[in-house]
C-alpha positions in Angstrom: -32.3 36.3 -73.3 -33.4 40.0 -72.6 -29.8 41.0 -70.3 -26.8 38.6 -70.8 -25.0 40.3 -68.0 -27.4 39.3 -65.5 -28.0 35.9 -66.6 -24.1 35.1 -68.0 -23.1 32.5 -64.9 -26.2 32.8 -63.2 -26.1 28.9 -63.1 -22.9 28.9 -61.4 -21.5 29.0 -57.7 -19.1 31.3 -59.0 -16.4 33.5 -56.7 -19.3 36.4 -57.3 -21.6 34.1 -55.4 -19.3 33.1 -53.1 -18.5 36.8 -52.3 -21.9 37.1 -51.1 -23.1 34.1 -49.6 -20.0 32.9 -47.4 -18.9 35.0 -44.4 -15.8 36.9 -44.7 -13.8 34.4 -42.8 -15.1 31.5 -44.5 -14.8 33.3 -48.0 -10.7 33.9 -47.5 -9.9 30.3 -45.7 -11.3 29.3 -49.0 -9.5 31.3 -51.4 -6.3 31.1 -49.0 -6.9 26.7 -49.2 -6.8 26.8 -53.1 -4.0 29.1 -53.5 -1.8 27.1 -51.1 -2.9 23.9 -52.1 -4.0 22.8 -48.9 -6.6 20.2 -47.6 -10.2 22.6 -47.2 -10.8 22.5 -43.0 -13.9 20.5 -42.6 -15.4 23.6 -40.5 -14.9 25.8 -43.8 -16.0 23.0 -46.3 -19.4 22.9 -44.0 -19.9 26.6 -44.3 -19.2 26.2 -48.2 -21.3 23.5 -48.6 -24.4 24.5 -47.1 -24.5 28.0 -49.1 -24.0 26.1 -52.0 -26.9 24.0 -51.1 -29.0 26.6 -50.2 -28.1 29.0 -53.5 -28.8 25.9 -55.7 -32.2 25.3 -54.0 -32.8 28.8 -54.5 -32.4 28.1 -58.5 -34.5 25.1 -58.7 -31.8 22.3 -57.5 -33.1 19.0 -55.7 -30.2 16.9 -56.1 -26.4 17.1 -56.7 -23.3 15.0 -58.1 -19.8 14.8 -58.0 -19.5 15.4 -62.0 -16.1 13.9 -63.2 -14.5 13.2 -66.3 -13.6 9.2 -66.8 -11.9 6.8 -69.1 -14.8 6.9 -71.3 -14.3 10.3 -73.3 -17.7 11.5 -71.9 -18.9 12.5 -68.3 -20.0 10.7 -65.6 -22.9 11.4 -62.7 -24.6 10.0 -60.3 -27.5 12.4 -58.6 -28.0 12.1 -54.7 -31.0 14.1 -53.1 -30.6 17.1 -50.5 -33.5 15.4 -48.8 -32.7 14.3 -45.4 -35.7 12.9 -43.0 -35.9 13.6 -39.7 -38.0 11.2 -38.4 -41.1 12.7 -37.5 -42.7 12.4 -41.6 -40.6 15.3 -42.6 -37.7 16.0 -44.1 -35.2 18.2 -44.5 -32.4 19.8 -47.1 -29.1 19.3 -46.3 -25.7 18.8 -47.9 -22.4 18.7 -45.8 -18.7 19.7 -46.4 -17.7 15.7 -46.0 -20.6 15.2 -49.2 -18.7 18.1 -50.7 -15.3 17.1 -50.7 -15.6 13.3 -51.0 -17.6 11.1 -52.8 -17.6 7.3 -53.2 -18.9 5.3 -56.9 -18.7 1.9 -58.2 -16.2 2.1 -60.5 -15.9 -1.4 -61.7 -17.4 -0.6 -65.1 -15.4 2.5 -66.3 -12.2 1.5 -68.3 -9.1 1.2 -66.3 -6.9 -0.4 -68.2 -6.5 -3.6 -66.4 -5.7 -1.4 -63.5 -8.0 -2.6 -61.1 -10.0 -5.7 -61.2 -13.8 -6.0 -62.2 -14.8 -7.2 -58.8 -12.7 -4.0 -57.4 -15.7 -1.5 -57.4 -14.4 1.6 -54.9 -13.8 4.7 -56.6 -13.9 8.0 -55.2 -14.2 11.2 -56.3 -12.4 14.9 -54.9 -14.1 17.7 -55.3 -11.8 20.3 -57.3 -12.5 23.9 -56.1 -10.7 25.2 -58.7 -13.5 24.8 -61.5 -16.9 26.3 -59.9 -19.5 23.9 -59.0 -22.9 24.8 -61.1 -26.9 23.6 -62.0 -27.5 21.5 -65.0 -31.0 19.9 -65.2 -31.6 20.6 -61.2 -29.1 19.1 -60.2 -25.9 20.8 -58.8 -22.9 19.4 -60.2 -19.5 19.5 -58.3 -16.6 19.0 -60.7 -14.5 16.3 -59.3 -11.5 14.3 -60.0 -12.2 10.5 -59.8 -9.4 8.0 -58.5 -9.6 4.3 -57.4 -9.3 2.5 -53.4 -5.7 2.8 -53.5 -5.4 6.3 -55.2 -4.4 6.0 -59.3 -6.2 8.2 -61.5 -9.0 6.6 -63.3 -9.9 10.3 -65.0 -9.0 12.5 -67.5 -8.8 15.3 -65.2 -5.9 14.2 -62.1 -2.9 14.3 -64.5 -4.1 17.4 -66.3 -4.3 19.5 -62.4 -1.1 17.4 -62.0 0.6 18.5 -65.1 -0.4 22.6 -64.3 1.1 22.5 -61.4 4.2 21.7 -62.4 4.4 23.8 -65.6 3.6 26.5 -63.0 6.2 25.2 -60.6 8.9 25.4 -63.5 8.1 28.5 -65.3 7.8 30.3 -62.0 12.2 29.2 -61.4 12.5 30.8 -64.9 10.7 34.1 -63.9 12.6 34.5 -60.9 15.7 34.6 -62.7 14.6 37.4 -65.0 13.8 39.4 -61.7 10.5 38.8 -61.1 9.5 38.3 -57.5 5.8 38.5 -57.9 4.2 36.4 -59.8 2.9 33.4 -57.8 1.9 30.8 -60.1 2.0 30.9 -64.2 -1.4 29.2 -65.6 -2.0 27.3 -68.4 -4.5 28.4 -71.1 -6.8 26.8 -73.3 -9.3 28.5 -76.1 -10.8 25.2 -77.5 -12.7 25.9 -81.1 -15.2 23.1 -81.7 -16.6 21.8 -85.1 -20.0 20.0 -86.2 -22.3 19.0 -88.2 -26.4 19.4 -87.6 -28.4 16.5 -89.8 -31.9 16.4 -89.8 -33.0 14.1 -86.9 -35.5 11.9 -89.2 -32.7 10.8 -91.5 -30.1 10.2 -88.7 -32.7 8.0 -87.2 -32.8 5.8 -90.4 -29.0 5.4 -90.7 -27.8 2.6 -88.1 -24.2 3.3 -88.9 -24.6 7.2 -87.7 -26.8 5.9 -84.5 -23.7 2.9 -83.1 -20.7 4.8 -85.0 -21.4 8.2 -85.4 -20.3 8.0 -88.6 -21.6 6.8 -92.1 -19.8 3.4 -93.1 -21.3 3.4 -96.5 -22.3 6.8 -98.7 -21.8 7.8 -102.1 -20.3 10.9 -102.9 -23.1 13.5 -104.4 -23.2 15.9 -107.1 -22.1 18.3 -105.2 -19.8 18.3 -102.0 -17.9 21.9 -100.7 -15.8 22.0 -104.0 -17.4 25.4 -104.3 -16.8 26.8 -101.0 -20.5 28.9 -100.4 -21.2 27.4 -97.3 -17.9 28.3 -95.4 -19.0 31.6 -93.6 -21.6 32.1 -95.3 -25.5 33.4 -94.2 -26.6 31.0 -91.4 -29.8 29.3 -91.8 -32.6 30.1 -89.8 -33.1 27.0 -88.3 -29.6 26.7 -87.3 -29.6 29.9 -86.0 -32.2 28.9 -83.8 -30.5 26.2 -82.2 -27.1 28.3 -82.2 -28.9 30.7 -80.2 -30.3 28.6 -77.5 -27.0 27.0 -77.3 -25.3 30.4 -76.2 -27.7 31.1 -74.1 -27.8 27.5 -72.1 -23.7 27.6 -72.3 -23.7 31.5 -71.1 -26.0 30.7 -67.8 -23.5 27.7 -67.3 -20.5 30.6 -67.7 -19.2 28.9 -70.9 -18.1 32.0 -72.7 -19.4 30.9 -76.0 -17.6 33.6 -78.3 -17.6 33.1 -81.9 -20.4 30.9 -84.1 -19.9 30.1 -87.9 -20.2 27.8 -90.8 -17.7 26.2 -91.6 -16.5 24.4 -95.4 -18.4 21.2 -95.3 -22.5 21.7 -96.0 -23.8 21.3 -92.4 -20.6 22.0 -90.7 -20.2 24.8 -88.5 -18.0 25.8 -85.5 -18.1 27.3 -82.2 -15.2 29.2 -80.3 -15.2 29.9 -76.8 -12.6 32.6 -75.3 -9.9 31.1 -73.3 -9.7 30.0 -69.8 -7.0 28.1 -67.3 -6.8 24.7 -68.9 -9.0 22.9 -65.8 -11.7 25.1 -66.4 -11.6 25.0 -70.2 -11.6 21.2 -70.5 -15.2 21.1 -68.1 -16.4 24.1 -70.2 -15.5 21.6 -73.6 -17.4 18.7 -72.3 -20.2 20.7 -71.2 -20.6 22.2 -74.7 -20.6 18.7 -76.7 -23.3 17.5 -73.9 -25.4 21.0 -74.8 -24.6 20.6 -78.3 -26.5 17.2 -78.7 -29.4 17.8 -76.3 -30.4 21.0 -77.8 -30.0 19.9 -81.1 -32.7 17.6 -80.5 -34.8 19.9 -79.7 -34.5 21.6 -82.9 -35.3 18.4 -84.6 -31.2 17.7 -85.2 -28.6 15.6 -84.4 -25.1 16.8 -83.8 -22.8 14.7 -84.9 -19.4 15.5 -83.2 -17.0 12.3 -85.2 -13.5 13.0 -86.7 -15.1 12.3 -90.2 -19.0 11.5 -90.2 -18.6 12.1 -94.4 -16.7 10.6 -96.8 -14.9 13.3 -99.4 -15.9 16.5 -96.8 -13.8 17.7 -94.3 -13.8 16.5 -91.1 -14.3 18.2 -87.6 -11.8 18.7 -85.3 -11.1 20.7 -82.5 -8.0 23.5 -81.8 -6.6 23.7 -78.9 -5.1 27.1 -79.0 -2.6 26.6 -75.7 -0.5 29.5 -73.6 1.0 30.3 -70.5 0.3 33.0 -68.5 1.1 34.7 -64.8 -1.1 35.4 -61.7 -0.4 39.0 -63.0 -2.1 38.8 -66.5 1.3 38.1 -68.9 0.8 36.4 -71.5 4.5 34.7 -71.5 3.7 33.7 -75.5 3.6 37.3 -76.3 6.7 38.8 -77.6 7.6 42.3 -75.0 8.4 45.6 -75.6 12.1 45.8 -74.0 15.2 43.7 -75.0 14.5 41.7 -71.8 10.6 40.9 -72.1 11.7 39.8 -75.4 14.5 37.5 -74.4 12.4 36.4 -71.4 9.8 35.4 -74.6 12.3 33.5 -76.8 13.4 31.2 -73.5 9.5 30.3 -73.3 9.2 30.1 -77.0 12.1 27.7 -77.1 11.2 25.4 -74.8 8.3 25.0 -76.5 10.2 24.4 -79.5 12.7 22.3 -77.5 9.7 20.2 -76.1 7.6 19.3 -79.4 10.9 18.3 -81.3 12.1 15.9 -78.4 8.5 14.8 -77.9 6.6 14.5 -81.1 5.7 11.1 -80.3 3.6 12.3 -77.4 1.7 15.0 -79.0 0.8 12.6 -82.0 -0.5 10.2 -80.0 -2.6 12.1 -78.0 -4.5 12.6 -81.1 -4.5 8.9 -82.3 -7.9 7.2 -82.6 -9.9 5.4 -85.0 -11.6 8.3 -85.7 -8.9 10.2 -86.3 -7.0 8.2 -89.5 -9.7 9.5 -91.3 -9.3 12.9 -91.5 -5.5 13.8 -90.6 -3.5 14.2 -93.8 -6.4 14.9 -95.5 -7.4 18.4 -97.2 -9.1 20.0 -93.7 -6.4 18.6 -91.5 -2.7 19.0 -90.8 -0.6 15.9 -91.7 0.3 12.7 -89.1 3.8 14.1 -88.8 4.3 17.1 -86.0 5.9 20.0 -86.9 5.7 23.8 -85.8 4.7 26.8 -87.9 6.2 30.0 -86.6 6.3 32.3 -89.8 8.7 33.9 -92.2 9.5 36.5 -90.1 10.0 34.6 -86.5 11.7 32.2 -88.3 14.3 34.6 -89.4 14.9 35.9 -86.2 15.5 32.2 -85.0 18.1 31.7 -87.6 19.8 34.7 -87.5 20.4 34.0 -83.6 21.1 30.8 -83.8 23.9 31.3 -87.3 25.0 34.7 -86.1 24.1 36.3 -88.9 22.4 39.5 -89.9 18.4 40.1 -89.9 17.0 42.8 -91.7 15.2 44.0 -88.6 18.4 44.5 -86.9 20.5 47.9 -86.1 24.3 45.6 -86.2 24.9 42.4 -88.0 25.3 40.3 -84.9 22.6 39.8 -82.1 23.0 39.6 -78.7 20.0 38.7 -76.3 18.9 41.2 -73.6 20.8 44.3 -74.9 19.3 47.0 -77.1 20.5 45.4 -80.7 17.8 42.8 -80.3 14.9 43.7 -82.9 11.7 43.8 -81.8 10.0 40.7 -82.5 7.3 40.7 -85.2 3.5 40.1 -83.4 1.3 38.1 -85.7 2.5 39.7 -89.0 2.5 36.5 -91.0 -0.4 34.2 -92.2 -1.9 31.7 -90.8 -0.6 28.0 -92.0 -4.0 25.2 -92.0 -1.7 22.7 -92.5 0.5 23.1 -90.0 0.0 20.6 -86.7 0.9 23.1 -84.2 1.3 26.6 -85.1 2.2 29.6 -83.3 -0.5 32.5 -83.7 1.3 35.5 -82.2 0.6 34.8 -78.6 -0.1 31.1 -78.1 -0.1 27.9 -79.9 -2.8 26.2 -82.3 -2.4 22.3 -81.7 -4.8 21.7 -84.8 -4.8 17.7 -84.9 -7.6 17.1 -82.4 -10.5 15.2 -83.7 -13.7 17.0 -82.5 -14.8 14.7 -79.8 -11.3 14.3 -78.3 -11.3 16.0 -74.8 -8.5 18.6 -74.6 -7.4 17.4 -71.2 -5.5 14.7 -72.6 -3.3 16.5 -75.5 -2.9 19.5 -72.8 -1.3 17.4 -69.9 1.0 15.7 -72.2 2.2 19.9 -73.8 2.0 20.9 -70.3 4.2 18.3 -68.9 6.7 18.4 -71.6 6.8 22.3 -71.5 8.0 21.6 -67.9 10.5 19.7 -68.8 12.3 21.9 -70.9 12.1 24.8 -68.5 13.1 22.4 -65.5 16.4 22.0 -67.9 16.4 25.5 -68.7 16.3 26.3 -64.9 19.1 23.8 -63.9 21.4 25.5 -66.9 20.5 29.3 -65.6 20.3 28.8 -62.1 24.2 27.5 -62.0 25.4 30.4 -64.6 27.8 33.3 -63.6 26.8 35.8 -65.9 23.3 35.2 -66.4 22.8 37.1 -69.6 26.0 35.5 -71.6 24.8 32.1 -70.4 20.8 33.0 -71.5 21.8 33.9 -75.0 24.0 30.9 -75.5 21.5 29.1 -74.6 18.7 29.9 -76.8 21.1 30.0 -79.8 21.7 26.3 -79.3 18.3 25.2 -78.3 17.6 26.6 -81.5 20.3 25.1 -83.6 19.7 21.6 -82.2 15.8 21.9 -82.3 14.7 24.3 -85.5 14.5 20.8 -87.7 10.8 20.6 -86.2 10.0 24.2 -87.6 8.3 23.8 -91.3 6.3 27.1 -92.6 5.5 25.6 -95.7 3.1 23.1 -97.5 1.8 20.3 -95.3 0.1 18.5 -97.6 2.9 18.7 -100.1 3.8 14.9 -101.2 7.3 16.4 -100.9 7.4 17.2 -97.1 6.9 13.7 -96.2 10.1 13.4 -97.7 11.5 16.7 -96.4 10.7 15.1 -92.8 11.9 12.0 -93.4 15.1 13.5 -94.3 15.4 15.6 -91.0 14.3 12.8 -88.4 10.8 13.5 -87.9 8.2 10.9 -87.4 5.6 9.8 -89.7 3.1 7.8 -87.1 0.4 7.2 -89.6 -1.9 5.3 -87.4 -2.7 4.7 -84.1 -1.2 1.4 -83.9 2.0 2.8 -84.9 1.7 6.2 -82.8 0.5 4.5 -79.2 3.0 2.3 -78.4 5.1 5.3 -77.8 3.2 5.9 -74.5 4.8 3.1 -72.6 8.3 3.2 -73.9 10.4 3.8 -70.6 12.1 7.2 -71.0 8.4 8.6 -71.6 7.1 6.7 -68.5 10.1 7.8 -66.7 9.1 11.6 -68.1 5.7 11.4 -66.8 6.7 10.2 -63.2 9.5 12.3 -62.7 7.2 15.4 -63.0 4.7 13.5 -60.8 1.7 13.8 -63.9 0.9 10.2 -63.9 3.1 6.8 -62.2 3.7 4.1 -64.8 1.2 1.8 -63.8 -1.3 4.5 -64.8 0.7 5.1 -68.0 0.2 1.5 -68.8 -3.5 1.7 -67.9 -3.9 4.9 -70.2 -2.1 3.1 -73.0 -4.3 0.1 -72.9 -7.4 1.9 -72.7 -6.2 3.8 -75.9 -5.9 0.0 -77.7 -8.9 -1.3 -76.5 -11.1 1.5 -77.7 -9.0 1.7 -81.5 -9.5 -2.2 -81.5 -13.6 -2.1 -79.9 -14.4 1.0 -82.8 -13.2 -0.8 -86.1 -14.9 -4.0 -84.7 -18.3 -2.2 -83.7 -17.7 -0.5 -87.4 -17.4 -3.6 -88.7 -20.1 -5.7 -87.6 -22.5 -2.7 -88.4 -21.9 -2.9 -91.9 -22.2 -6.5 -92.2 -25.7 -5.7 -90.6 -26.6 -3.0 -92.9 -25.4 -5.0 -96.1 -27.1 -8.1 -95.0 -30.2 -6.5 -93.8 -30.9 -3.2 -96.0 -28.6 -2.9 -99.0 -28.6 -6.6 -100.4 -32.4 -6.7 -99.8 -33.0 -3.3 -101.5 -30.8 -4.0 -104.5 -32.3 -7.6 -105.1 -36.0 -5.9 -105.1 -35.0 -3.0 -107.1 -33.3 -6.1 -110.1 -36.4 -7.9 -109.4 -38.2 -4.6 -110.1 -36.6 -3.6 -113.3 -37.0 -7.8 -114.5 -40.4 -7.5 -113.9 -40.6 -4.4 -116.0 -38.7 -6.1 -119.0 -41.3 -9.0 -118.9 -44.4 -6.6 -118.2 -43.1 -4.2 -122.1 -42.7 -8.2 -123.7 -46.1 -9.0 -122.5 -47.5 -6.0 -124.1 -45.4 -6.4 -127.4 -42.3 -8.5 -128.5 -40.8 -5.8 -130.5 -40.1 -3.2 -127.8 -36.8 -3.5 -126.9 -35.6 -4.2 -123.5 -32.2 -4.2 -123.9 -31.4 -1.2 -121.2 -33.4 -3.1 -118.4 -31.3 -6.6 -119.1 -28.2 -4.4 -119.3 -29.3 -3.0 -115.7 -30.3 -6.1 -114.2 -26.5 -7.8 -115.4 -24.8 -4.7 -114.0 -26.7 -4.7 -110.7 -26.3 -8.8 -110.0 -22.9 -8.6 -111.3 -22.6 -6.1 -108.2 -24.9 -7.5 -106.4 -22.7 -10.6 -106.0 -19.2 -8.8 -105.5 -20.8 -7.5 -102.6 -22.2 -10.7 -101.3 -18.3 -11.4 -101.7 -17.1 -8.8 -99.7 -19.4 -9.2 -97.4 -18.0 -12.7 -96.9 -15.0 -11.6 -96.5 -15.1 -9.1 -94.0 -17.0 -11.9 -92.1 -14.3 -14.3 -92.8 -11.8 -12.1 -91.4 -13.4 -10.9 -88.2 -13.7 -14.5 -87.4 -9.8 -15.0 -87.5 -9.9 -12.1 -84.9 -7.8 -13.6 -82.0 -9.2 -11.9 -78.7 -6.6 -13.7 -76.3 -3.8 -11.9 -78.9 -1.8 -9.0 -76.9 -3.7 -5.4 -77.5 -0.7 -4.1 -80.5 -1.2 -7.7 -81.9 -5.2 -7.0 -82.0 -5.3 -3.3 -83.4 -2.6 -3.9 -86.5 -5.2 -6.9 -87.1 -7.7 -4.5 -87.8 -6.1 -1.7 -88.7 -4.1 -3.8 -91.5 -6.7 -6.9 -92.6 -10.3 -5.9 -90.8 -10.3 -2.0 -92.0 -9.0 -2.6 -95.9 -12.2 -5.5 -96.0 -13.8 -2.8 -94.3 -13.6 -0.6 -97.5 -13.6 -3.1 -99.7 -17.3 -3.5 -98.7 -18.1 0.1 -98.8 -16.6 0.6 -102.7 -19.1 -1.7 -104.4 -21.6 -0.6 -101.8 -21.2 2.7 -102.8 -21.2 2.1 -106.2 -24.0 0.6 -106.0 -25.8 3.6 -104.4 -25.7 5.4 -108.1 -27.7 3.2 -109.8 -30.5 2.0 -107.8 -33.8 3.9 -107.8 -33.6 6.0 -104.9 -37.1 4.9 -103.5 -35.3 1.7 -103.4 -32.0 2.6 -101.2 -32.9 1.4 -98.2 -31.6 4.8 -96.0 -30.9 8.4 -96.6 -28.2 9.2 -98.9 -25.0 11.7 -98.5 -27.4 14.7 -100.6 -30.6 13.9 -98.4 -28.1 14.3 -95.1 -25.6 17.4 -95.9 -28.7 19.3 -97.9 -31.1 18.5 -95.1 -32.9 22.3 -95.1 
């Protein structure tokens, strides 16, 4: 790309577009709709719709879709031409503002949760002006939410706008009483950093558990895995760079702002970092890079693989969604000040984040809980199942000094009082990082680190956003009532943080002793997704998620089943591929490979009856002997599938195979795997773990 600056958003109907293509008039009504909230006049939409028309046609565009987000964890489309006929054997290009704002889909085959019937189809989708419309593949894309006939979300994007608003509503009382009478509307921000893995396309090809799971059911470990670290960081191979290249290029026309590219620990792992938008328009940006990330890799002879845990014994992918609030006015509220006041307007916003993960840690763990998932959190690239905050030493200490009354180090007089010159400055970013902390505060925002890397971010982000509101709808309520405003500020954060600094841990997370440690302060342990989703429709959290109008309980109930249905749908697909690939390839392959080795035995006694043979008999013994424990387990798995009972309730069905299906599951693998060491590797019947992480 010979000028990035000229072609960075060049693929997008951006407010620089807009600026030149809509009249004056037209341009503000616009600007002044979404800033108000209010309905777009058809008159304005029309305007809107046919520069947007006529811009994309200018760039190649022929058709365009409402693009939304549904059930499915992937993005939906369906492409309508701007042709329009006129009747005399010619045609037209048109699009109108009622095309633009509306759009109508059969929605009978996206998940709803038991929400709406199959033989319900209507679904609409609302265009969402706040996230700019742009060309993928000539076709112009209009990022819409997507809702059924009588109005429930059926998307992943509704409840996130829904939840923005109201952080924005809330944190906007809070402002107000500090003084400030400008700032219109506080936004949430997201910087989400994605992880990978690139295998060679030829080999992914050959491995049906990568091509239905994404990840690889069976796989010994090889001689050499990331135990010595040269990959992390390190010199990026050409071929990579290649496809890394195109891919900032593609995401940069789209106005992705594509900022950092690395490897990362595992062989063929790597990671890219965008910098950080509002939430809305981050969460479209997301999607759009996993979509890029798999095309283009095929056209460097890849496939990206974007699962929790595609490799046994490597790390795992996730994705961090590094969250923050900040004003109209460009504040980050996250940020400690530079006056006693900025930084007791920052400790109220840091403790109601503190405030909000403690009293809802259920929440945040089970927006993270899939199949997927169990594999890699708690392991050695993830943070643990249990939610706690990382603020550092120094933070920490401030905390606890305000909340005990007791000296800090930092501070001119033993006792600290909020808002008056004796508060210390607070420390910005002067501790390290924590990798095994959950969700850790970075100096001016927070890491949530237990996303898997397909996982959107819209999901975790409504559930912090809507939580966040709570607390400073209560903090609000408490101020808003006070006579002396700054007595009834500082007693407020010193108890938040006495009853809420139990979820603060800036230690080891993968310590077999915080487990304990946790235990002991309250803290939940929700190793599974069984065990972690159920949370979702217990009443005070429906009640949480209406009263802050982010989603009614019979979509909570929908989400929540959704959730089950794909836990219980994964394991099962998982399962049934491996009976196929143990049937079909691996028995086959190890039988010919002992029938190979017999034959050899007879051919050397054929030739003379003194050479020994004793290693191939040995061989052959050890590989039936496996052989057979294999036929075993594959029996078993397909013994306990069949006591699957689909008419069971969806808990009853995913501790079924989370508990009996998944443990036959690996039972199958071990001998599997085992297996894998000793047959001739012309024999094994598919690319092994060495072949697939070594691939260049």
């Amino acid at each position: 790309m010979s000028n990035i600056s000229e072609t960075f958003g060049s693929m997008v109907f951006n407010d620089h577009v807009m600026r030149e293509r809509l009249p004056r008039n037209t341009y503000k009504a616009f600007i002044a709709a979404i800033e108000e909230k209010q309905p777009l006049d058809l008159t304005v939409a029309n305007v809107v719709a046919n520069a947007m028309k006529d811009w994309a046609v200018e760039h190649g565009a022929t058709h365009f879709t409402h693009w939304f987000q549904p059930m499915t964890g992937i993005t939906a489309e369906k492409h309508d031409s701007f042709v329009t006929p006129v009747g005399d054997g010619t045609a037209i290009m048109e699009f109108s503002g009622k095309e633009l704002i509306k759009g109508e889909s059969d929605a009978s085959s996206f998940p709803s949760g038991g929400l709406r019937a199959t033989f319900e189809a209507r679904g609409y989708t609302a265009w969402d002006p706040t996230s700019y419309a742009f060309i993928k593949d000539g076709t112009l894309c209009i990022p819409t939410a997507f809702c059924s006939y009588s109005g429930q979300a059926l998307d992943k994007k509704t409840p996130l706008l829904r939840s923005m608003e109201e952080v924005s509503r809330q944190a906007v009382r809070i402002l107000r009483l500090f003084g400030n009478t400008e700032v219109k509307q506080v936004i949430t921000t997201v910087g989400p950093e994605q992880e990978y893995f690139l295998i060679d396309r030829e080999d992914y090809k050959k491995r049906k558990d990568l091509i239905y799971t994404g990840r690889t059911l069976f796989g010994a470990k090889p001689p050499k895995g990331q135990e010595l670290e040269d990959h992390y960081y390190g010199t990026i191979r050409p071929r990579v760079s290649a496809f890394m290249k195109e891919l900032d290029s593609e995401l940069w026309k789209l106005g992705v702002s594509s900022r950092t590219k690395h490897n990362e620990v595992a062989p063929a792992q790597h990671e890219l970092a965008p910098l950080y938008a509002s939430a809305n328009v981050a969460a479209d940006h997301n999607q759009l890079t996993m979509e890029l990330m798999k095309r283009i890799a095929q056209k460097h002879g890849f496939a990206c693989l974007l699962h929790e845990k595609p490799f046994a014994g490597v790390n795992g992918s996730g994705k961090h969604d590094n969250w923050s609030l900040a004003t109209d006015t460009g504040v980050n509220l996250l940020e400690p000040g530079d006056s006693p006041m900025e930084n007791a307007q920052f400790l109220l916003f840091l403790c109601a984040v503190i405030k909000a993960v403690d009293e809802h840690q259920d929440l945040l763990r089970l927006t993270v809980a899939t199949a997927g998932n169990e594999h890699r959190l708690g392991a050695n690239e993830a943070p643990p199942a249990i939610v706690s905050m990382f603020v550092g030493e120094e933070l920490e200490g401030v905390l606890n000094a305000l909340a005990d009354g007791s000296n800090y180090a930092g501070a001119k007089h033993e006792m600290m009082e909020i808002g008056v010159d004796v508060l210390p400055r607070i420390p910005r970013d002067t501790t390290d990082r924590n990798r095994t902390s959950p969700f850790a505060f970075t100096g001016n925002k927070f890491e949530f680190r237990m996303l898997g890397a397909p996982l959107s971010v819209s999901g975790p982000t409504f559930v912090l956003n809507t939580i966040v509101a709570e607390a400073l709808d209560q903090f609000a309520n408490e101020l808003e009532l006070a006579h002396n405003f700054r007595h009834a500020l500082e007693a407020l954060i010193k108890r938040t943080i006495r009853e809420h600094r139990r979820i603060i841990f800036n230690g080891n997370g993968y310590d077999a002793s915080w487990i304990e440690e946790a235990g002991r302060r309250g803290l939940l342990n929700l190793a599974s997704a069984p065990e972690a989703l159920p949370y979702f429709i217990r009443e005070e959290n429906i009640a949480l998620f209406e009263k802050y109008h982010v989603l009614t309980g019979v979509e909570v109930h929908s989400r929540y089943e959704i959730l089950m249905e794909n836990y219980i749908k994964t394991l099962n697909i998982e399962a049934l591929t491996m009976l196929e690939m143990a049937r079909r390839e691996i028995l086959p392959a190890v039988l010919r490979f002992s029938s190979k080795v017999a034959r050899s035995a007879q051919s050397k006694k054929a030739l003379c009856e003194d050479i020994p043979v004793d290693l191939e008999i040995s061989l052959v013994r050890r590989v039936s002997a496996l052989a057979a424990s294999m036929d075993q387990a594959v029996g078993e798995l397909d013994a306990v599938l069949l006591r699957h009972d689909a008419r069971a309730d969806s808990l009853t069905r995913a501790k079924f195979f989370r508990y009996e299906v998944f443990p036959a599951m690996q039972a199958l693998r071990a001998v599997a795997d085992e297996l894998e060491t000793i047959v001739g590797k012309e024999d094994w019947p598919f690319p092994t773990y060495g072949d697939l992480l070594y691939y260049v």
